[in-house]
C-alpha positions in Angstrom: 0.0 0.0 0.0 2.9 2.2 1.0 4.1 2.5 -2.8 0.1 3.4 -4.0 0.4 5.8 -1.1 3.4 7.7 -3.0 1.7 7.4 -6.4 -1.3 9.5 -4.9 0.7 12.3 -3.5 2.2 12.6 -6.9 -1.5 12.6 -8.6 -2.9 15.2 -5.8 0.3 17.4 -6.9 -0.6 17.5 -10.2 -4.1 18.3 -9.7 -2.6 21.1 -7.2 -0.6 22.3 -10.0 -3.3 21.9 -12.7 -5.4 24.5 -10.7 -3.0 27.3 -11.5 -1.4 26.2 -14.6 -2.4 24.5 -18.0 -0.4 21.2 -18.2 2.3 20.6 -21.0 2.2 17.9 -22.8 5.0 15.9 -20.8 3.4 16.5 -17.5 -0.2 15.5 -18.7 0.9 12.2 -19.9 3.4 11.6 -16.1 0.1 12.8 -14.3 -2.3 10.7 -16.5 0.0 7.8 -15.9 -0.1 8.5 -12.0 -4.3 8.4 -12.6 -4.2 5.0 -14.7 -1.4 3.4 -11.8 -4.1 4.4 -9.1 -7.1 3.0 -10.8 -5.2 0.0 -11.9 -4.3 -0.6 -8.4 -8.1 -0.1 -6.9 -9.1 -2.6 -10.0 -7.0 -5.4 -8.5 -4.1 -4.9 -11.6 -6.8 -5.7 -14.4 -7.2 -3.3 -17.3 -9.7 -2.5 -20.1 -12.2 0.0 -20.1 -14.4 -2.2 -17.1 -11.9 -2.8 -15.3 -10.3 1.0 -15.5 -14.2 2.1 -14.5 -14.4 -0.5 -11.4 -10.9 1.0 -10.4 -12.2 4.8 -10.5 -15.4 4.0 -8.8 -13.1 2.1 -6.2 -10.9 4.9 -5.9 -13.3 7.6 -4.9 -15.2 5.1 -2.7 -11.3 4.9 -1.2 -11.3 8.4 -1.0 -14.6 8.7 0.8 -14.3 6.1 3.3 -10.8 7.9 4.1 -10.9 11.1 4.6 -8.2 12.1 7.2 -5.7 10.0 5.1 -6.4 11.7 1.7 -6.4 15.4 3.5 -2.8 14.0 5.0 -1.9 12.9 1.0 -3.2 16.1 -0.4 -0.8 18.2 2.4 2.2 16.4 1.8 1.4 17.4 -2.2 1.6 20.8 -1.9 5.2 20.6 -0.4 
């Protein structure tokens, strides 16, 4: 879980960033690859487009049921 953990930070930080600046190219595709990793991981590894939307609906329920943990992971982005 720890290295999923790391892989959201980096997502949070680019939706931080995203908020204030339009994207290039380059960082749309690291930060789109962050997304996939993180639905991929909620989806149990699968892929394909069910798979890819049981891993987002996952995710936010994730997010949801865990609150204090994503507030911690969306602080430690903005450093």
């Amino acid at each position: 879980m720890a290295e999923i953990l790391r892989i959201m930070v980096l997502y949070y930080a680019c939706e931080v960033s995203a908020e204030t600046q339009f994207p290039s190219p380059q960082e749309w595709a690291r930060c789109m690859g962050y997304y996939h990793a993180i639905k991929r991981h909620f989806a149990d590894g699968e892929v394909g487009p069910d798979a890819n939307a049981r891993g987002y609906l996952a995710f936010r329920e994730w997010e949801a049921a865990h609150p204090d943990t994503v507030a911690e992971l969306r602080a430690r982005s903005s450093h």
